[in-house]
C-alpha positions in Angstrom: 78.4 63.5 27.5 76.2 62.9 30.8 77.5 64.0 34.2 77.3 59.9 34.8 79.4 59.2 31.6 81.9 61.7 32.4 81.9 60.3 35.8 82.7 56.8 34.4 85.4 58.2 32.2 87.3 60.1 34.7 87.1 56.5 36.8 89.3 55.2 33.5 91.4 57.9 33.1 92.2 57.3 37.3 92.4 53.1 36.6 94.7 53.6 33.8 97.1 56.0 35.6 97.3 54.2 38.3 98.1 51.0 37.1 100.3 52.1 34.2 102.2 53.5 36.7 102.6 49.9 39.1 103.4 48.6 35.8 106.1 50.5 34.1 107.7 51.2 37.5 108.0 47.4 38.1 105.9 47.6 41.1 103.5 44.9 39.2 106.0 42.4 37.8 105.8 41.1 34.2 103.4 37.9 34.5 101.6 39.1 37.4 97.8 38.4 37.5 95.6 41.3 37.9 93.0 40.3 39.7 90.0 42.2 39.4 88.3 41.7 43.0 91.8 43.3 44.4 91.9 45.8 41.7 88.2 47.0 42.3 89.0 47.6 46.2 92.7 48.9 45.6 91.4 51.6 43.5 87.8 52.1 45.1 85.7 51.8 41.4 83.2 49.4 39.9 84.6 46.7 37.8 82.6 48.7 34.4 86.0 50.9 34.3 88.2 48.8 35.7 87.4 46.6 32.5 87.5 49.2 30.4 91.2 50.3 32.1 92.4 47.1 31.3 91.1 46.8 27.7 92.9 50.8 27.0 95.8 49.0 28.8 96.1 45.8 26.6 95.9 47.8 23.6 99.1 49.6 24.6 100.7 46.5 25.4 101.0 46.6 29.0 98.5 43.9 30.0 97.4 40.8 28.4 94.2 38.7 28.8 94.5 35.4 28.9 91.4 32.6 28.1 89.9 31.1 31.0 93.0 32.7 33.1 92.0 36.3 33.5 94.5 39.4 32.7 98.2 39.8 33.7 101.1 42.1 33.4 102.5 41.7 30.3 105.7 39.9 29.3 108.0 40.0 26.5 110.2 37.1 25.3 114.5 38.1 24.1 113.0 37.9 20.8 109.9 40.9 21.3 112.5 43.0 22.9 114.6 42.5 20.2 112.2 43.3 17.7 111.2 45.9 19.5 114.4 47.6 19.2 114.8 47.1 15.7 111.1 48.5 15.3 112.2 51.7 17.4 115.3 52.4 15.2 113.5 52.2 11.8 111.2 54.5 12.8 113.5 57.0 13.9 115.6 57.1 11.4 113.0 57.9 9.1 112.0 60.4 11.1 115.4 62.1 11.0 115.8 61.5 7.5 112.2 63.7 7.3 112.7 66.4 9.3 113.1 70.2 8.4 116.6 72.1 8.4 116.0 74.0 11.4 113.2 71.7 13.4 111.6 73.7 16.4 113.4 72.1 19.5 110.8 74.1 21.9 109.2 71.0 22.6 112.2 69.0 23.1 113.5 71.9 25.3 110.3 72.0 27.9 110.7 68.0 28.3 114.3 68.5 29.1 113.7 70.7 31.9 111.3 67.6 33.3 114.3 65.4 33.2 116.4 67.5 35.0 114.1 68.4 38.0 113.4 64.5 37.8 116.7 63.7 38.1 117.4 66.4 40.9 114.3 64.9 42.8 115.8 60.9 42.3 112.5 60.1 40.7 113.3 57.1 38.2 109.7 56.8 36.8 109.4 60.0 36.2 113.0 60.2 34.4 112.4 57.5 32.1 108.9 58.8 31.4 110.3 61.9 30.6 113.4 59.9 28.3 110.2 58.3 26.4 108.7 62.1 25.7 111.9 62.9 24.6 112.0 60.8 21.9 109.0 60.8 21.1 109.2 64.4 20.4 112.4 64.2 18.3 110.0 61.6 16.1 107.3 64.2 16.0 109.3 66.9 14.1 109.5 64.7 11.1 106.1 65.8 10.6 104.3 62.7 10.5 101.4 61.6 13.3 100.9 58.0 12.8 104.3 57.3 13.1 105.2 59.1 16.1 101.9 57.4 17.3 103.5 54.4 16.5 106.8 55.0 17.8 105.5 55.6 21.4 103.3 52.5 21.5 107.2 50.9 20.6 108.6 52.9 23.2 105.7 52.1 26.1 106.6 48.3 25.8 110.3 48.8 25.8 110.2 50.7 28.8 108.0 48.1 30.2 110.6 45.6 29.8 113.3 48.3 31.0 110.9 48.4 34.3 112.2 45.0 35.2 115.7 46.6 35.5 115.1 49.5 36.8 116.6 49.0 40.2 119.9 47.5 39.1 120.0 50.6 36.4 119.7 52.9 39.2 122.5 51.0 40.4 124.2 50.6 37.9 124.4 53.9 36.2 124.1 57.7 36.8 121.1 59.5 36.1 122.9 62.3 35.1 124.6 60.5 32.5 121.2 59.9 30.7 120.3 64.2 30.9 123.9 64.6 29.3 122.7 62.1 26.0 119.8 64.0 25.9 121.2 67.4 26.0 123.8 66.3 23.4 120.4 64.8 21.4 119.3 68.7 21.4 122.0 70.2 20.4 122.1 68.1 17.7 118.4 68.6 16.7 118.9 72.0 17.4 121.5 72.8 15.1 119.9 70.6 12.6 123.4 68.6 12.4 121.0 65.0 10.8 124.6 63.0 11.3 124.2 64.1 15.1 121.3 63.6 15.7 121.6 59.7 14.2 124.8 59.3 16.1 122.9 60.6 19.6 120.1 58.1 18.9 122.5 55.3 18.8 124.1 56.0 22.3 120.9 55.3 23.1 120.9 51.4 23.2 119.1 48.1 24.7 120.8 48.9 28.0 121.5 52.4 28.0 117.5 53.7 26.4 116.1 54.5 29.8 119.2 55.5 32.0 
């Protein structure tokens, strides 16, 4: 790769970050147009990357394009999010059901320390990125890559709809509570206790996923 080219692909990286980040901490509402005149300024890059931001973006499900409209934030109807959901539980059941008798938790473990300092520093995003990780590593020890692949792409859309209600979450609910489901989640996962670990996952519902 060229100095130029690796130039243009840090640009990306910094587009996609940035604006993954607006979106998932509701900053950039659901239905919002991204304009890319604003985008290009706000972010001080050419629109070559910016475009190519947006396309990495849409194929996560964070940002749709639209015919003769441009892009925007992307929305989900009752029915995606519900879907979404159902999506999210098949998956990890499967995963539990395919996981070894003792699975390694020192993934799990690290990400857990994240949440914690996240919740001792009030950072929301950062604490519902770090729920997302979490999960996503309790999929991965079932040993199979495409769907824990698959299981985050579910899980960056519902927190994208969770982003809406982020503020009246905050509100709503303790942070804490959310570390003490997760902790409970690993010492499930840790004692390879399957029936746990399933009855953890389904504390973790529509309203309670990222809290």
């Amino acid at each position: 790769m060229s100095d130029e080219e690796l130039e243009t692909y840090s640009l990306v990286e910094l587009a996609v970050e940035r604006l993954r980040r607006d979106i998932l901490s509701g900053r950039t509402a659901p239905g919002e147009r991204l304009v890319e005149e604003q985008l290009t300024r706000r972010l001080g890059i050419s629109r070559a990357p910016l475009r190519e931001a947006m396309r990495l973006l849409a194929q996560q499900g964070l940002v749709e394009h639209i015919p003769r409209r441009g892009a925007r934030v992307a929305t989900l109807s009752d029915t995606d999010v519900r879907e979404l959901y159902e999506v999210r539980d098949i998956l990890e059941r499967h995963a539990v059901a395919t996981m070894p008798e003792r699975p390694d938790p020192a993934g799990l473990r690290a990400v857990l320390d994240v949440m914690r300092r996240a919740t001792e520093a009030g950072d929301r995003l950062e604490l519902a990125n770090a729920h997302r990780r979490f999960h996503v590593e309790v999929v991965r020890l079932g040993g199979n890559r495409q769907l824990a692949g698959l299981y985050e792409s579910v899980l960056v859309r519902i927190q994208l709809y969770m982003a809406v209600n982020m503020q009246r979450e905050a509100e709503a609910a303790r942070a804490e509570d959310g570390v003490h489901r997760h902790e409970r989640l690993f010492a499930a996962v840790e004692a390879g206790d399957t029936e746990g670990v399933l009855r953890a996952l389904d504390e973790h519902g529509a309203r309670a996923y990222l809290t």
